[in-house]
C-alpha positions, 0 to 999 in steps of 0.5 A: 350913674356917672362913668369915668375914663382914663388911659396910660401903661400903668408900667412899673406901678407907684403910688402916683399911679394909685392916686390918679386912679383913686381921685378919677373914681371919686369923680364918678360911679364907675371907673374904665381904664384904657391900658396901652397895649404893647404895640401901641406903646412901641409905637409911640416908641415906649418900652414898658417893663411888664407886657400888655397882659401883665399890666391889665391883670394888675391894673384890674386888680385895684379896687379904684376900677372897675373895668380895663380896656386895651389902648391901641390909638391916640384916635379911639379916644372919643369913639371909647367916650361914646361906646362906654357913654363916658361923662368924665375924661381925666388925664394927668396934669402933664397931659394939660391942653392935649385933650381938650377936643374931647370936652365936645364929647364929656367933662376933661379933668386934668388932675394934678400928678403926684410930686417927685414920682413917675416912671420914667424917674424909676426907669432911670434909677439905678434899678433898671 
């Protein structure tokens, strides 16, 4: 079985964020997400709409995943690789180069994003 991994907030969910989870599934049998706990978001000094807790429940709820992990540090990356016994790391493509040291551990797929959405474009409109 070939196992897939990917991380981010999922905050403010969007078409872009079903994509990515759609097209990482595909490249494998099992999909794992990392979700960015709260404290790991106000670390990085992100603020996300919705708490930890909210965004696990809906994240879990798409068909593309098949398991949710917290996200608490940049450094768990490849201990998560070897635990999960992960083949394929994916990120989006705005992430490109920032992963490459974990190709060590498995195959890094940057996948390209999704043209003129995100949620930091939602976040700045004038519904928030």
């Amino acid at each position: 079985m070939k196992k897939v991994i990917t991380y981010g907030t999922f905050d403010l969910l969007h078409p872009g964020h079903i994509h990515l989870l759609r097209r990482a599934r595909a490249l494998g049998d099992y999909l794992i997400v990392g979700v960015s706990t709260d404290d790991f978001n106000h670390k990085k000094n992100k603020n996300a709409f919705h708490n930890y807790a909210d965004r696990r429940t809906i994240v879990e709820a798409i068909r593309y995943v098949d398991q949710v992990i917290p996200e608490t540090s940049w450094e768990q990356k490849p201990d998560d690789i070897l635990t999960y016994d992960i083949d394929i790391f994916v990120m989006g493509d705005d992430w490109r180069g920032q992963f490459d040291d974990l190709k060590t551990y498995c195959d890094v797929v940057y996948l390209p994003r999704t043209t003129g959405i995100s949620t930091s474009k939602i976040k700045k409109s004038h519904l928030f």
